[in-house]
C-alpha positions in Angstrom: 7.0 5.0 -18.3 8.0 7.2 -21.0 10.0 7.5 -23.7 13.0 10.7 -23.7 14.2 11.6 -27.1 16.8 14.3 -27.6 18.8 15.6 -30.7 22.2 15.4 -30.6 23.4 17.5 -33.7 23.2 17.2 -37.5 25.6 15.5 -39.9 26.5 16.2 -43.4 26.0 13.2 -45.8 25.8 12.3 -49.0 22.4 10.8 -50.1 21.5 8.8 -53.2 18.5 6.5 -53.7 18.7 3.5 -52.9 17.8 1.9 -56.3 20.6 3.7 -58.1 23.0 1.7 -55.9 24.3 -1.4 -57.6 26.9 -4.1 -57.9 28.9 -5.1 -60.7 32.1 -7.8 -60.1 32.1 -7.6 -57.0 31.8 -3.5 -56.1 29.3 -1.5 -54.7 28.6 1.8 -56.9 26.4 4.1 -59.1 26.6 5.2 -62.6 27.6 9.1 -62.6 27.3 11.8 -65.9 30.5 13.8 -66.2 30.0 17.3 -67.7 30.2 15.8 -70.8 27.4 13.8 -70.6 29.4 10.5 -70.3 28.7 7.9 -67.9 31.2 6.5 -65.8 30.9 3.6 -63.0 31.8 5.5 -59.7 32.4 2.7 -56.7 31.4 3.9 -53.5 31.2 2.7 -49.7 27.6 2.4 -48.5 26.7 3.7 -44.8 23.2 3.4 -43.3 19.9 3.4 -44.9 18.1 6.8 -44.6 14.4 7.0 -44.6 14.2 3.4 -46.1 14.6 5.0 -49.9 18.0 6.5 -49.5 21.9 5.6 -48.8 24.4 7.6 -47.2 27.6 7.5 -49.0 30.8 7.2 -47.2 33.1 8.2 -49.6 33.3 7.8 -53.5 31.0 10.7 -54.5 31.1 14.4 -53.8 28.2 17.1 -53.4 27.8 18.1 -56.8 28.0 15.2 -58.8 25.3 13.9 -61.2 24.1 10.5 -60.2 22.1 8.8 -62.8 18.9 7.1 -60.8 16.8 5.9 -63.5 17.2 3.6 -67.0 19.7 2.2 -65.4 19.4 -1.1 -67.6 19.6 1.0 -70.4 23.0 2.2 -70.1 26.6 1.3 -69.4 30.1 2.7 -68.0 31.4 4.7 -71.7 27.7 5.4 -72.8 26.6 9.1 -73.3 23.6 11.0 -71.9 22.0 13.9 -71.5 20.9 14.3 -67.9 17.2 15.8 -67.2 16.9 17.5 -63.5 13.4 17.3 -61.7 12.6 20.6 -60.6 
């Protein structure tokens, strides 16, 4: 007996951790920082988990966009940041 395993292609997703996913009334989303620094609640449509930590996102978010992942109990949608990148 063995055990055949062949890749079929790649496909193009949007990731975000899993703990920056969250509901509030009733919709699935994330808080995102516009260019301004202001935070904004961004619904989105969850897909499949992705190494356990991560979601892909169907749609609602584009490449490019600044997800916040962490404080998240600090802020709210209207609040103001200034967002720190890990290099």
């Amino acid at each position: 007996y063995g055990t055949a395993m062949f890749k079929l292609g790649k496909t193009m997703a949007v990731l975000v951790p899993e703990s920056a996913v969250f509901r509030q009334l009733g919709i699935t989303g994330v808080y995102v920082a516009t260019d301004t620094g202001a935070v904004i609640f961004q619904p989105v449509k969850k897909g499949m988990t992705y190494k356990k930590n991560f979601i892909t996102v169907l749609n609602g978010l584009n490449p490019g966009m600044t997800v916040i992942t962490g404080g998240l109990d600090k802020i709210k949608a209207g609040s103001y940041v200034r967002p720190e990148f890990n290099k």
